[in-house]
N, C-alpha and C positions, 0 to 999 in steps of 0.2 A: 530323471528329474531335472527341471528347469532350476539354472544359477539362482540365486538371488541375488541381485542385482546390489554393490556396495556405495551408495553417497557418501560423501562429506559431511562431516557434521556440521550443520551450521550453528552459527553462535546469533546471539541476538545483537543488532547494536545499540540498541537501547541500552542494555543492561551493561556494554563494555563502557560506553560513556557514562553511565548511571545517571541517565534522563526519570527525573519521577513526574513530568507532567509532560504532555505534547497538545501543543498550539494547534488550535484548528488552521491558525492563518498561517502557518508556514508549512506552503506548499511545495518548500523545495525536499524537507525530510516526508512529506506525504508522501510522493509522487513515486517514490519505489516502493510501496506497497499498492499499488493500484496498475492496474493493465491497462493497456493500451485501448479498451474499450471505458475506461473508471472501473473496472469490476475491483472488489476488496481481493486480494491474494492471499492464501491461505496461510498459514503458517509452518506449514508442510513446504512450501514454495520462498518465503522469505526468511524462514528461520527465527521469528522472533517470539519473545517466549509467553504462556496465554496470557498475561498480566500487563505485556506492554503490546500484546494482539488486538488485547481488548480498550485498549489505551487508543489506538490508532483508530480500531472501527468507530470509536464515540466522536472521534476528531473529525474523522472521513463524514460522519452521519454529518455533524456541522457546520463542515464546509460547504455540504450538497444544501442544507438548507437555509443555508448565509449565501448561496450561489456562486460562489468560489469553485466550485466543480460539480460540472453538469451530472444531472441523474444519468442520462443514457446519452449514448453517440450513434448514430445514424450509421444501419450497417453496409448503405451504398458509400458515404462520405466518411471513410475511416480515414484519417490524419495519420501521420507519419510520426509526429511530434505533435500529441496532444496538448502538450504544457506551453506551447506560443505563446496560442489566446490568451491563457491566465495569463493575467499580471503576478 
Protein backbone atom coordinates (compact mmCIF):
# COMPACT_ATOMS: atom_id res chain seq x y z
CA UNK A 1 0.00 0.00 0.00
CA UNK A 2 1.16 3.48 -0.88
CA UNK A 3 1.97 6.04 2.34
CA UNK A 4 -0.25 8.81 2.60
CA UNK A 5 1.59 11.46 2.32
CA UNK A 6 1.46 13.93 5.96
CA UNK A 7 1.13 18.02 5.36
CA UNK A 8 0.94 20.64 7.84
CA UNK A 9 -2.00 21.94 8.66
CA UNK A 10 -2.52 25.20 7.51
CA UNK A 11 -4.18 27.99 9.45
CA UNK A 12 -5.99 30.67 7.66
CA UNK A 13 -4.47 34.19 8.03
CA UNK A 14 -7.39 35.87 7.91
CA UNK A 15 -9.01 34.38 10.59
CA UNK A 16 -5.46 34.75 12.83
CA UNK A 17 -5.69 38.56 12.23
CA UNK A 18 -9.46 38.49 12.34
CA UNK A 19 -9.76 40.45 9.00
CA UNK A 20 -13.83 40.58 8.42
CA UNK A 21 -13.62 42.44 5.09
CA UNK A 22 -10.90 42.31 2.34
CA UNK A 23 -10.30 45.31 -0.04
CA UNK A 24 -10.21 44.74 -3.60
CA UNK A 25 -7.50 47.45 -3.83
CA UNK A 26 -4.97 46.10 -1.72
CA UNK A 27 -3.05 44.20 -3.74
CA UNK A 28 -0.31 43.44 -1.39
CA UNK A 29 -2.59 40.73 0.95
CA UNK A 30 -4.21 39.61 -2.69
CA UNK A 31 -1.12 38.63 -4.31
CA UNK A 32 -0.50 35.43 -2.37
CA UNK A 33 -3.49 33.84 -3.20
CA UNK A 34 -2.97 34.24 -6.87
CA UNK A 35 -0.21 32.35 -9.17
CA UNK A 36 2.04 33.46 -11.04
CA UNK A 37 -0.14 33.31 -14.09
CA UNK A 38 -3.51 35.41 -11.74
CA UNK A 39 -4.99 32.02 -11.37
CA UNK A 40 -7.21 32.10 -7.94
CA UNK A 41 -5.34 29.27 -5.47
CA UNK A 42 -7.20 27.02 -4.09
CA UNK A 43 -7.67 26.72 -0.50
CA UNK A 44 -6.12 23.27 -0.48
CA UNK A 45 -2.89 25.42 -1.45
CA UNK A 46 -3.19 28.61 0.64
CA UNK A 47 -4.92 27.25 3.63
CA UNK A 48 -7.44 29.74 4.14
CA UNK A 49 -10.78 28.85 5.53
CA UNK A 50 -14.06 28.75 2.85
CA UNK A 51 -15.56 32.13 4.30
CA UNK A 52 -12.38 34.21 3.91
CA UNK A 53 -11.68 31.83 0.39
CA UNK A 54 -14.78 33.25 -0.56
CA UNK A 55 -13.98 36.65 0.67
CA UNK A 56 -10.73 36.89 -1.61
CA UNK A 57 -12.32 35.39 -4.81
CA UNK A 58 -15.03 38.33 -4.67
CA UNK A 59 -12.13 40.81 -4.11
CA UNK A 60 -9.85 39.02 -6.94
CA UNK A 61 -13.23 39.08 -9.27
CA UNK A 62 -12.96 43.16 -8.60
CA UNK A 63 -9.81 43.91 -8.96
CA UNK A 64 -9.91 41.96 -12.54
CA UNK A 65 -12.84 44.26 -13.38
CA UNK A 66 -11.45 47.66 -11.81
CA UNK A 67 -8.19 46.35 -13.98
CA UNK A 68 -6.02 46.24 -11.03
CA UNK A 69 -5.17 42.68 -12.28
CA UNK A 70 -5.13 41.40 -15.52
CA UNK A 71 -7.66 38.41 -16.45
CA UNK A 72 -4.90 36.42 -18.19
CA UNK A 73 -1.04 36.61 -18.83
CA UNK A 74 0.46 35.51 -21.99
CA UNK A 75 2.03 32.01 -21.83
CA UNK A 76 5.05 33.12 -24.21
CA UNK A 77 5.59 36.31 -21.72
CA UNK A 78 5.39 34.81 -18.31
CA UNK A 79 7.04 37.47 -15.88
CA UNK A 80 9.14 36.60 -13.03
CA UNK A 81 7.45 39.20 -10.68
CA UNK A 82 4.00 39.64 -11.77
CA UNK A 83 3.13 42.34 -9.18
CA UNK A 84 5.91 45.19 -10.90
CA UNK A 85 3.48 46.46 -13.17
CA UNK A 86 0.74 46.94 -10.58
CA UNK A 87 1.03 49.77 -8.82
Amino acid sequence: MAERRKFKKRFCKYCEQKVDFIDYKDLASLKFSLSERFKIMPRRLTGNCKRHQELVTVAIKRARQTALIPYIVDRKNVVENPFENVR
